[in-house]
MDTraj code that builds the backbone (N, CA, C; nanometers):
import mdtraj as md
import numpy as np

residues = "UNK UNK UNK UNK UNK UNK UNK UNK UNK UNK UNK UNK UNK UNK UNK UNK UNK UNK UNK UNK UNK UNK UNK UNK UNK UNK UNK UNK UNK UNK UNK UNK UNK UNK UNK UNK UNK UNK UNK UNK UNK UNK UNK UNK UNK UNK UNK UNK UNK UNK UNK UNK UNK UNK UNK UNK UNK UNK UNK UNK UNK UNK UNK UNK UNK UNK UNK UNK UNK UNK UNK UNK UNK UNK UNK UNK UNK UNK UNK UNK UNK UNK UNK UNK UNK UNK UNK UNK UNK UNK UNK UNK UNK UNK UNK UNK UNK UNK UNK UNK UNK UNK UNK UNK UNK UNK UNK UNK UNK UNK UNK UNK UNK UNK UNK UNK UNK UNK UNK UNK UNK UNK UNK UNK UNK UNK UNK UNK UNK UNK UNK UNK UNK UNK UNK UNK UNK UNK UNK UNK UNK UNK UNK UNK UNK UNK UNK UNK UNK UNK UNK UNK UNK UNK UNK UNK UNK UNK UNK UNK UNK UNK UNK UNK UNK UNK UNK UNK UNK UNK UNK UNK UNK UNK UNK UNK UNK UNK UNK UNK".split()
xyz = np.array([
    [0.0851, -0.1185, 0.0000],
    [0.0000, 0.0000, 0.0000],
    [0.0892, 0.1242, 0.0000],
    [0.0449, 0.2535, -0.0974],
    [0.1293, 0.3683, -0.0451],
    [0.1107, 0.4432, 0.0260],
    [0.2527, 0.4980, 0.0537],
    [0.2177, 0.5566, 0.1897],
    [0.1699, 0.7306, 0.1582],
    [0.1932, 0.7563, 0.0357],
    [0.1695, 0.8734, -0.0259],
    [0.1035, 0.8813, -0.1791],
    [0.0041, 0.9955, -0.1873],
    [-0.0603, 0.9929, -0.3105],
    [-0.0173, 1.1676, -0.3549],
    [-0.0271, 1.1818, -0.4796],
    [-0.0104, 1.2873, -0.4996],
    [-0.1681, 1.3594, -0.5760],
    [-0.2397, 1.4748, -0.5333],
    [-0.3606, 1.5204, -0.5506],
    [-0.3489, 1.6562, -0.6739],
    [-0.4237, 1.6629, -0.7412],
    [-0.4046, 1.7622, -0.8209],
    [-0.5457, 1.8290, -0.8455],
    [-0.6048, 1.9541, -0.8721],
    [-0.6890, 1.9653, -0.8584],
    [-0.6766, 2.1137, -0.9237],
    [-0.8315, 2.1406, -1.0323],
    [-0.7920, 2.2727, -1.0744],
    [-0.9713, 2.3008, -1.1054],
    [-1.0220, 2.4281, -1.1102],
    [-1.1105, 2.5166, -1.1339],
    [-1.0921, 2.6571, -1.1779],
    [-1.2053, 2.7232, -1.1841],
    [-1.2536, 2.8131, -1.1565],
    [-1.2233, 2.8942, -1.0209],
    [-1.1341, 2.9626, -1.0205],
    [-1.0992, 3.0405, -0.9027],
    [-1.2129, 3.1022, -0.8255],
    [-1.1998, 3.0782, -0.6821],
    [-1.2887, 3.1344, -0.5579],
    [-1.2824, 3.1143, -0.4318],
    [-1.3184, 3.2282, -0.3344],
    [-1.2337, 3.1473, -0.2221],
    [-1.2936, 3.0399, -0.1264],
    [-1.2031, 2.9902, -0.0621],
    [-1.2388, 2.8749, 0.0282],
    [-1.2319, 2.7427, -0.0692],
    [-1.1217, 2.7105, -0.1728],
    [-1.0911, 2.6086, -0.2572],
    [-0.9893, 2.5306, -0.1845],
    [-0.8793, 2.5968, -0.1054],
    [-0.7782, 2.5609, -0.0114],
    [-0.8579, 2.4965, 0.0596],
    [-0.9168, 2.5517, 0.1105],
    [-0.9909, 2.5430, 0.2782],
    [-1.0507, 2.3759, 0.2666],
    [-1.1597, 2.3466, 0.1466],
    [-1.2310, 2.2971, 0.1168],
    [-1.1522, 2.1399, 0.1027],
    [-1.0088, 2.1467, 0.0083],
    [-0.9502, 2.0601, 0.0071],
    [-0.8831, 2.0206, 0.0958],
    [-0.8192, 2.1434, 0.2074],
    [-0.7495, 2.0704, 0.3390],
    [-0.8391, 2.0330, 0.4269],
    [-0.9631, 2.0338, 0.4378],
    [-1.0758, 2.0075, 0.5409],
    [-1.0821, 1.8327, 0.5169],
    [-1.0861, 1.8118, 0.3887],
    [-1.0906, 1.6815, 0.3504],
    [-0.9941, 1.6172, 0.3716],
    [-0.8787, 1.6483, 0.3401],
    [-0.7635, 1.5999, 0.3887],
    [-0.7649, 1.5427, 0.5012],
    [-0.7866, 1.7012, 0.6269],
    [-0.7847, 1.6558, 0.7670],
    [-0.8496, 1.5537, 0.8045],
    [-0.9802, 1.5237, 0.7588],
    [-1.0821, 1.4600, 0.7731],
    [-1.0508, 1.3410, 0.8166],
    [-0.9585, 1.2842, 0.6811],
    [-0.9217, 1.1747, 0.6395],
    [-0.7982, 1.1458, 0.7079],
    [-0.7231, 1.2107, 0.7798],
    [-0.5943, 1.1842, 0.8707],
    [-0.4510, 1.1709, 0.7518],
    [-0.4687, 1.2915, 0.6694],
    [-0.3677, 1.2939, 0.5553],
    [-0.3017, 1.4661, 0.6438],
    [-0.1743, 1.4134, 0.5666],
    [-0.0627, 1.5087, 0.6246],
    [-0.0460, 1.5934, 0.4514],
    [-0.0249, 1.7325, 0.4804],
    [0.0473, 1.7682, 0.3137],
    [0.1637, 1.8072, 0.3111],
    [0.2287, 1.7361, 0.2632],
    [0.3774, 1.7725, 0.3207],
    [0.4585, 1.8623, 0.1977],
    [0.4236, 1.8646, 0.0969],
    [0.4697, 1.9465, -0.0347],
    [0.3549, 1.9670, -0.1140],
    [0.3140, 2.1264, -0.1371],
    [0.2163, 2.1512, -0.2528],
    [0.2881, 2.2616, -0.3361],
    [0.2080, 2.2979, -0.4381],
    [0.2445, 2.4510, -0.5325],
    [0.0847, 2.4428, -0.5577],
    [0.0594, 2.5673, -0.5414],
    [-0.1265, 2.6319, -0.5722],
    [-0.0502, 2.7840, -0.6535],
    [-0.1768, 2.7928, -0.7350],
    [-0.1461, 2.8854, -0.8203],
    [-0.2965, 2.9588, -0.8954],
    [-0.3109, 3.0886, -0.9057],
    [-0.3801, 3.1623, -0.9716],
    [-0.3276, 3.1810, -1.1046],
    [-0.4135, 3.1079, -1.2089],
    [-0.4051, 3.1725, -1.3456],
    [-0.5099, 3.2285, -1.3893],
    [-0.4805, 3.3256, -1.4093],
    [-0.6166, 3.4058, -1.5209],
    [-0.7208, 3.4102, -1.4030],
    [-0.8547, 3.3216, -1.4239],
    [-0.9927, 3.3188, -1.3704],
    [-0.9683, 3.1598, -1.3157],
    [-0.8685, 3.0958, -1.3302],
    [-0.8386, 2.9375, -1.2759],
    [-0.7483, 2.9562, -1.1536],
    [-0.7817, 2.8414, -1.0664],
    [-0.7405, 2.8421, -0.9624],
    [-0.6554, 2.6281, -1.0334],
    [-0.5438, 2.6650, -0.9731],
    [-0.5129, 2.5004, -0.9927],
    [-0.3987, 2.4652, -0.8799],
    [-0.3831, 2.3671, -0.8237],
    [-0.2835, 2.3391, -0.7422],
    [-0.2591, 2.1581, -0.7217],
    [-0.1353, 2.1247, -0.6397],
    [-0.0398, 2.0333, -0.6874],
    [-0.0085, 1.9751, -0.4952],
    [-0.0832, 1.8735, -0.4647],
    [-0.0411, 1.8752, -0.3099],
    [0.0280, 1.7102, -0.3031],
    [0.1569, 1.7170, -0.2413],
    [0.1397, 1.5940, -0.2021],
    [0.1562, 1.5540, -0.0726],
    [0.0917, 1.4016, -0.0427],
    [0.0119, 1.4282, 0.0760],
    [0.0630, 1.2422, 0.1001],
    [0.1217, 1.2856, 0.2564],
    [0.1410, 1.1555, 0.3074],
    [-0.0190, 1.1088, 0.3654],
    [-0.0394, 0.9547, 0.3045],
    [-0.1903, 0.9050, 0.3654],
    [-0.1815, 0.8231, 0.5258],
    [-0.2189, 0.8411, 0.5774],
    [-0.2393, 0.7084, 0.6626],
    [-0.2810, 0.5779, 0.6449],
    [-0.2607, 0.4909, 0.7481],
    [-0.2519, 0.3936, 0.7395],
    [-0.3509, 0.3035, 0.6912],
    [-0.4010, 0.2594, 0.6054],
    [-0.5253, 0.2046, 0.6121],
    [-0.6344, 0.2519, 0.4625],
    [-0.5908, 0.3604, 0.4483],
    [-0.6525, 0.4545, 0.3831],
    [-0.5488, 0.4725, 0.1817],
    [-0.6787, 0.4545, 0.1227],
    [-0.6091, 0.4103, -0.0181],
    [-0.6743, 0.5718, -0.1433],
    [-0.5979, 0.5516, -0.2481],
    [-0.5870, 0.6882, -0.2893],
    [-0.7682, 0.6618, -0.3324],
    [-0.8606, 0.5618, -0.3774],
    [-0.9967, 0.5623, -0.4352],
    [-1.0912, 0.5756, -0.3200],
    [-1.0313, 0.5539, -0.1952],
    [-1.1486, 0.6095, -0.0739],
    [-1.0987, 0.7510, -0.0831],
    [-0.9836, 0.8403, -0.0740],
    [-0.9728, 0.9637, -0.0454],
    [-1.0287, 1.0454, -0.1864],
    [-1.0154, 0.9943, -0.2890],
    [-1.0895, 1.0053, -0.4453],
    [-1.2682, 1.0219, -0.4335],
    [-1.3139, 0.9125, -0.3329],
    [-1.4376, 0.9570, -0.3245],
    [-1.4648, 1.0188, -0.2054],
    [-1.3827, 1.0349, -0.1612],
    [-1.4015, 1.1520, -0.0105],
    [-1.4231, 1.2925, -0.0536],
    [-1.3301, 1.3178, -0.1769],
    [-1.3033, 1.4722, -0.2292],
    [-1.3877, 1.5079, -0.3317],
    [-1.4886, 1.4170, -0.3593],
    [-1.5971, 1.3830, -0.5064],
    [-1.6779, 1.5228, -0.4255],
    [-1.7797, 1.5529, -0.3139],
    [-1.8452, 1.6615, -0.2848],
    [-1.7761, 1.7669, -0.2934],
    [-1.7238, 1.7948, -0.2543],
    [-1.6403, 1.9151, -0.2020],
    [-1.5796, 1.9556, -0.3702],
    [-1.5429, 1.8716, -0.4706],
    [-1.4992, 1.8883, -0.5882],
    [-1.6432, 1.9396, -0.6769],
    [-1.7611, 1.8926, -0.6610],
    [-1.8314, 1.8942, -0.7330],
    [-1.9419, 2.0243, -0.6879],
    [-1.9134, 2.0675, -0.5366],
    [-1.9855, 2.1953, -0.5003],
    [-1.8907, 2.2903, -0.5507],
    [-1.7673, 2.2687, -0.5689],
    [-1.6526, 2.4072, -0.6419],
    [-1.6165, 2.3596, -0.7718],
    [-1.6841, 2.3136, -0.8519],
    [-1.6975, 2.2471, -0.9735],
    [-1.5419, 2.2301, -0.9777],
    [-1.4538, 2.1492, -0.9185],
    [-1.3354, 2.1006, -0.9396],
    [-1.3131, 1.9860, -1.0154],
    [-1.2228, 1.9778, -1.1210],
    [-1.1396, 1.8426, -1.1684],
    [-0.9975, 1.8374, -1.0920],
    [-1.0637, 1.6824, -1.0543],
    [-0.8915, 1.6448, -0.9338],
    [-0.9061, 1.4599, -0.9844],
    [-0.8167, 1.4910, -0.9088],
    [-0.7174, 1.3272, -0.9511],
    [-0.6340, 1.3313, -0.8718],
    [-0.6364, 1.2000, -0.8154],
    [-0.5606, 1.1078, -0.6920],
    [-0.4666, 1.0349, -0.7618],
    [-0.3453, 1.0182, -0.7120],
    [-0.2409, 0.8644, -0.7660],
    [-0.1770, 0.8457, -0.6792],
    [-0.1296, 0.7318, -0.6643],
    [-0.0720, 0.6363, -0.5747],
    [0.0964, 0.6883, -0.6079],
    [0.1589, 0.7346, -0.4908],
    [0.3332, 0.7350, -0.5177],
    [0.3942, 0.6700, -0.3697],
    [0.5094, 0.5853, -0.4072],
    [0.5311, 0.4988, -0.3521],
    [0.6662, 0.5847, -0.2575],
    [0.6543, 0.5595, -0.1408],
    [0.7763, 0.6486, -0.0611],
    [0.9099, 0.7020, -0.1193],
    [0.9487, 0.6062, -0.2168],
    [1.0720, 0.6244, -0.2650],
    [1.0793, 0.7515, -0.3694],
    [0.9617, 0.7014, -0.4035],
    [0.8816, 0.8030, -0.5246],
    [0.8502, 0.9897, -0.4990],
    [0.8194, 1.0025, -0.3548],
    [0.7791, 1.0955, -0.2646],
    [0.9436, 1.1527, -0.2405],
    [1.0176, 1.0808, -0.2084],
    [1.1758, 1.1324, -0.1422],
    [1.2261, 1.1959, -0.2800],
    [1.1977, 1.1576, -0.3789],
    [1.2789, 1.1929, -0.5315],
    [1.2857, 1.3449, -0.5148],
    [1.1663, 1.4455, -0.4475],
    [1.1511, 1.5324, -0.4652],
    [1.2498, 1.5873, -0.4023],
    [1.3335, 1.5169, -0.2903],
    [1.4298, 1.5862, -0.2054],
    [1.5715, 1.5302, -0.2683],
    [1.6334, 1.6503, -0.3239],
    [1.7788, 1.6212, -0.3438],
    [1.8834, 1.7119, -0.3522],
    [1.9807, 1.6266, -0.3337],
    [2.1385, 1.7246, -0.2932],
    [2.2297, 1.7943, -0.3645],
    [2.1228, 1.8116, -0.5028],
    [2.1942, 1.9091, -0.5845],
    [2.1826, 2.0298, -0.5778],
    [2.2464, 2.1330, -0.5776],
    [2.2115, 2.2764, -0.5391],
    [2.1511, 2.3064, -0.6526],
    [2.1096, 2.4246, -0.5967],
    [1.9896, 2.4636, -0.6618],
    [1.9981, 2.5964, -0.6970],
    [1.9330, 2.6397, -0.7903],
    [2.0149, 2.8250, -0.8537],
    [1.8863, 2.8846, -0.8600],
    [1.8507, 2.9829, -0.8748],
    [1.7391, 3.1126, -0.9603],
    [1.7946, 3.1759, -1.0118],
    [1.6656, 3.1256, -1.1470],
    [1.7126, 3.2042, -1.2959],
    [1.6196, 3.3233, -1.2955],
    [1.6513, 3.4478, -1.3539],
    [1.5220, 3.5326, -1.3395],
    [1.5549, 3.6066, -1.4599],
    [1.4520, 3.6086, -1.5810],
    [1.4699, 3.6750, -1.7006],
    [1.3301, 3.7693, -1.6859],
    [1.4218, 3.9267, -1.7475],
    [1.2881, 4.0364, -1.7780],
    [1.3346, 4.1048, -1.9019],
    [1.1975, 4.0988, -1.9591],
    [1.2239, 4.1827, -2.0954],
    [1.0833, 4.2228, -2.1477],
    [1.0631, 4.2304, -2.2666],
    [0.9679, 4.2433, -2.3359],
    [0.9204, 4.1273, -2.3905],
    [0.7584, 4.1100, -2.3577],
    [0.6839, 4.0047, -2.3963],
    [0.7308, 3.9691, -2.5204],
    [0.7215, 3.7912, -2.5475],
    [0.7399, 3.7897, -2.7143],
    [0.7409, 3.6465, -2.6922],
    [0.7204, 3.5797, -2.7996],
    [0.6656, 3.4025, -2.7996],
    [0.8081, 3.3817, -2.8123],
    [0.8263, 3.2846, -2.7402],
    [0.9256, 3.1688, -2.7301],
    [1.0575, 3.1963, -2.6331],
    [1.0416, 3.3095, -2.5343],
    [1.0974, 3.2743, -2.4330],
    [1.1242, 3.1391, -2.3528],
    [1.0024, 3.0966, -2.2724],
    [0.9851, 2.9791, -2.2325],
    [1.0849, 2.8847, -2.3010],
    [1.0065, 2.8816, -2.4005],
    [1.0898, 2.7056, -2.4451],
    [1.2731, 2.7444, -2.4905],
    [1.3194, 2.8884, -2.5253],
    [1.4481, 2.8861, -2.5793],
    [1.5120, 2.8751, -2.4086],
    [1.4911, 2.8969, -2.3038],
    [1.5541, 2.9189, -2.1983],
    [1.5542, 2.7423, -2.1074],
    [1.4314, 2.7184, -2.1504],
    [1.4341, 2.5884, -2.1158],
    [1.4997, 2.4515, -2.1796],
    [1.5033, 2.5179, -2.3302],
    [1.5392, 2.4293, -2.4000],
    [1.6986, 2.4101, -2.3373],
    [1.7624, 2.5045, -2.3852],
    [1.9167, 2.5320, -2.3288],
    [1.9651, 2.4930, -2.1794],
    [1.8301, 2.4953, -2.0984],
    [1.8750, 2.3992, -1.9612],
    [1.8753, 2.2527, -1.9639],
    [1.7738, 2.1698, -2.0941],
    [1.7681, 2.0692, -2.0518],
    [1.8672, 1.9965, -2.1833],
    [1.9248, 2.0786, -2.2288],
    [2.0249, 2.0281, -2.3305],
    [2.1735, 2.0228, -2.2238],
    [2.0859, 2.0878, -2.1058],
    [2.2449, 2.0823, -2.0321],
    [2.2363, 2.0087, -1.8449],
    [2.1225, 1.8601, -1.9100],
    [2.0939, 1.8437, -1.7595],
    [2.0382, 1.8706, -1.6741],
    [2.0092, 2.0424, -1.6961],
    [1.9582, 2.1255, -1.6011],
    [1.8250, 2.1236, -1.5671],
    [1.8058, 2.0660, -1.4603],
    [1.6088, 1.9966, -1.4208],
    [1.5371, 2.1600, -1.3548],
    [1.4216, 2.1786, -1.4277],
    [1.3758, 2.2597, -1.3539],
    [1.2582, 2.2448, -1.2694],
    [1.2865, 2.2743, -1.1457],
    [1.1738, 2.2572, -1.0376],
    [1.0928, 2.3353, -0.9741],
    [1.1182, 2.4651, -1.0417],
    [0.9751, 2.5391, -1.0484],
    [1.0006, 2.6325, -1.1311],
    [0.8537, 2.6812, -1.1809],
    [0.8977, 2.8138, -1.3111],
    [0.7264, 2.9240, -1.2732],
    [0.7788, 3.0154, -1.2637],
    [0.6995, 3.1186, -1.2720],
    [0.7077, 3.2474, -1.3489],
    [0.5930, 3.2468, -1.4580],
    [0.6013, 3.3774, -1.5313],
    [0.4832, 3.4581, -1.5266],
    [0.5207, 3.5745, -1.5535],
    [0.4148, 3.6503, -1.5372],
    [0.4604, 3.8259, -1.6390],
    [0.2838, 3.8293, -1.7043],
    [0.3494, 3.9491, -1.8006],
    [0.2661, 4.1044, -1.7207],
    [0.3784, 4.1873, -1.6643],
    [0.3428, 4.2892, -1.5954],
    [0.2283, 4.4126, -1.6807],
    [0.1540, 4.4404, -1.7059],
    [0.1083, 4.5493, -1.8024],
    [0.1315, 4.6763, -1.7301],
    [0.2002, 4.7321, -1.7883],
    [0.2486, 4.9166, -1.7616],
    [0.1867, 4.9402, -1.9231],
    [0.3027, 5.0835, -1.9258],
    [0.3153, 5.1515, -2.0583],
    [0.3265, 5.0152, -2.1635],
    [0.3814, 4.9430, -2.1413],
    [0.4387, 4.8396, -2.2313],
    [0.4933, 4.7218, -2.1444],
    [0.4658, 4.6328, -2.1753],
    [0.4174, 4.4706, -2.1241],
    [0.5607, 4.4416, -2.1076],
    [0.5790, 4.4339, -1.9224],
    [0.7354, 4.3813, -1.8986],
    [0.7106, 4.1963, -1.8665],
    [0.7929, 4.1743, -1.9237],
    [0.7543, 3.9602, -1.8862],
    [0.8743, 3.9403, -1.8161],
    [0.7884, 3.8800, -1.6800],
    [0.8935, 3.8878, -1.5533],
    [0.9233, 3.6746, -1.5569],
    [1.0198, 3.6244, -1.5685],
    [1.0373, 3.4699, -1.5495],
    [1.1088, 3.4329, -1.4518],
    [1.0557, 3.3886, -1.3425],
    [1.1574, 3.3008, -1.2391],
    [1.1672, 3.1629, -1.2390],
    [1.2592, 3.0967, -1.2670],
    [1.2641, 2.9057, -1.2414],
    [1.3804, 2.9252, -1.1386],
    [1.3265, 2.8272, -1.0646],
    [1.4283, 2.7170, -1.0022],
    [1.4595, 2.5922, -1.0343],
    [1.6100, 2.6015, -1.0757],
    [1.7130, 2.4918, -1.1281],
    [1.7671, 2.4345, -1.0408],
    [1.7657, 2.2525, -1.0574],
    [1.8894, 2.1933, -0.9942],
    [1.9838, 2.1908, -1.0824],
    [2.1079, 2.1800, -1.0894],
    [2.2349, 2.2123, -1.1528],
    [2.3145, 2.1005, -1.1190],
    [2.3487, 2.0054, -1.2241],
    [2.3912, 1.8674, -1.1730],
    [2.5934, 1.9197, -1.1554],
    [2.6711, 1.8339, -1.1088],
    [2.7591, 1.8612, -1.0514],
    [2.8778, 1.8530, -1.1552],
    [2.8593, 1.8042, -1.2790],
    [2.9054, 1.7877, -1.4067],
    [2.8883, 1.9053, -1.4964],
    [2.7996, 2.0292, -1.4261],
    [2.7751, 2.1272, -1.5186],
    [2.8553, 2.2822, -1.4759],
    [2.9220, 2.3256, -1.5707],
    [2.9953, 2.4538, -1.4956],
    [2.9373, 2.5966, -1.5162],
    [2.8696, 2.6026, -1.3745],
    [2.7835, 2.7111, -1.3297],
    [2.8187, 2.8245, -1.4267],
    [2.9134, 2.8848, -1.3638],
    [2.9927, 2.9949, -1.4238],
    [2.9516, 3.0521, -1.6155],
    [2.9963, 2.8720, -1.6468],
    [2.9748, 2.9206, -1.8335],
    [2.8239, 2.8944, -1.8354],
    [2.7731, 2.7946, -1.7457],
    [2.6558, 2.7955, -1.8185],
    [2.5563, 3.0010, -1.7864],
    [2.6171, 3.0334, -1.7177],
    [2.5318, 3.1709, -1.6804],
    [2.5888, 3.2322, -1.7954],
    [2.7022, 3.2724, -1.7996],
    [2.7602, 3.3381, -1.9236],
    [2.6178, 3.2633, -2.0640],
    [2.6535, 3.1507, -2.0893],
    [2.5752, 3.1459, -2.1932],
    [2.4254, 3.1666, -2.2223],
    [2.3278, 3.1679, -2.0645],
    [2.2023, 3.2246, -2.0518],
    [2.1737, 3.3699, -2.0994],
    [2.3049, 3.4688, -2.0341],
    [2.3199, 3.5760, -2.0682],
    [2.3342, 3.6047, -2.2150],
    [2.3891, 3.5312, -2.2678],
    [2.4247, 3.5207, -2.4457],
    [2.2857, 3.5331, -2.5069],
    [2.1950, 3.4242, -2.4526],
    [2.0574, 3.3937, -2.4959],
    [1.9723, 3.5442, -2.4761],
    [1.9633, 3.5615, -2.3289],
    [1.9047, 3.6966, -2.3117],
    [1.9727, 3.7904, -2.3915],
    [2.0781, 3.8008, -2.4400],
    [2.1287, 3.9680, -2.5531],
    [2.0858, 3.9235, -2.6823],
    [2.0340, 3.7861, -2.7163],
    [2.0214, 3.7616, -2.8606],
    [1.8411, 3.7889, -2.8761],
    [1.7744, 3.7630, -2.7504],
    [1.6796, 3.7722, -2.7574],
    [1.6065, 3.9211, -2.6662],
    [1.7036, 3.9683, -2.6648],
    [1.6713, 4.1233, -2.5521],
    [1.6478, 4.1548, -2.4801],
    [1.6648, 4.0237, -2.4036],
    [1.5640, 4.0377, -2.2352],
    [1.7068, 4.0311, -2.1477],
    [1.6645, 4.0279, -2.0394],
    [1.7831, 4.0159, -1.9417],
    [1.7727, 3.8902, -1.8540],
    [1.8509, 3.8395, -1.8741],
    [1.8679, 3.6663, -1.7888],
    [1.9751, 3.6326, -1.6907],
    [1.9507, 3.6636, -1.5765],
    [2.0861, 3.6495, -1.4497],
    [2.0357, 3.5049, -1.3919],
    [2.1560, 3.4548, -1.3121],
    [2.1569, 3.3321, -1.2924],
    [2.2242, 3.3374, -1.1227],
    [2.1521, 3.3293, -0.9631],
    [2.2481, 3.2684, -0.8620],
    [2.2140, 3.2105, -0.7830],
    [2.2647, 3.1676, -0.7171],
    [2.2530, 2.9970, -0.6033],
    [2.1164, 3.0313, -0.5059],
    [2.0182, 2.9716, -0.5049],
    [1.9856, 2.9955, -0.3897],
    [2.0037, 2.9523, -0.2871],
    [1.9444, 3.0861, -0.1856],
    [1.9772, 3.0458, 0.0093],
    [1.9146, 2.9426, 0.0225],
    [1.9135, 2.8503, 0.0655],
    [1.9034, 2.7255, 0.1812],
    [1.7363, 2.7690, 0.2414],
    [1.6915, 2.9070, 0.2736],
    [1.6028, 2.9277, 0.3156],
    [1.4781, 2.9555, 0.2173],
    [1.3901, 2.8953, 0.2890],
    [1.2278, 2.8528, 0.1572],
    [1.1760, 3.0089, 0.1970],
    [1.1727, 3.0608, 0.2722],
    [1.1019, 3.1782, 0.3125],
    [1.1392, 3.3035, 0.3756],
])
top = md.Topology()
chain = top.add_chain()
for i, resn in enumerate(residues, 1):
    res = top.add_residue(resn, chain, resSeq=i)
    for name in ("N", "CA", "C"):
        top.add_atom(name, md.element.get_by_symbol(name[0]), res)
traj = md.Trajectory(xyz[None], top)
């Protein structure tokens, strides 16, 4: 049996969607030990994973969350991850923030990403967002693990290359140890 499921769940943004899903949780004697929730647009969507107790399987907590999903017209989905599966998320590679700003324009995303994963470089979280002023600033933050085979140094130099070819500005440094 696992000892952890991972929950995903997205709507129509409004409040008391948190509330609604950790109530159930509690209910059920589930712990959340890693999520990401996020506002897009008029959608609300988020990412929890959640150690289960003992006894308790991801299709009873699936129909535990069926009301509560269907009074906040939510689509969610339960899966089974196996402890080992759950620990993957924790590892000892350091970890950097990338943060590119420039002017909106298609294909940021994938040229910045592309160039990390041509180089190993796993990304474990990405947040963008396009500011509207006078003229639309597009703000990008990811967090990179950086495998130990890769040399920090050139690979920033060459992000920077990317940002002057494409006009935005792309800095690259380690982050603190501290989540908050």
């Amino acid at each position: 049996m696992p000892d952890y499921a991972l929950l995903t769940a997205s709507g129509r943004d409004r409040p008391g969607i948190v509330s609604a899903i950790a109530g159930v949780l509690l209910e059920c004697d589930c712990n959340i030990e890693d999520s990401q929730m996020a506002r897009l647009g008029p959608s609300f969507a988020c990412m929890l994973m959640i150690r289960m107790p003992e006894g308790l399987v991801s299709q009873q907590l699936s129909h535990r969350l069926h009301d509560v999903a269907a009074q906040l017209a939510l689509r969610y989905d339960v899966q089974d991850l196996r402890p080992e599966e759950a620990s993957e998320t924790r590892t000892e590679q350091p970890k950097h923030l990338i943060h590119v700003y420039g002017a909106d324009r298609k294909g940021i995303v994938h040229r910045i990403t592309r160039h990390l994963a041509e180089h190993s470089v796993n990304v474990t979280n990405l947040h963008t967002e396009v500011i509207h002023h006078e003229s639309p600033l597009y703000v990008m933050m990811i967090e990179v693990e950086v495998p130990p085979c890769v040399d920090v140094a050139r690979l920033q130099e060459q992000l920077a290359a990317i940002g002057s070819d494409m006009d935005i500005i792309v800095s690259m440094k380690p982050k603190d140890d501290a989540r908050f």
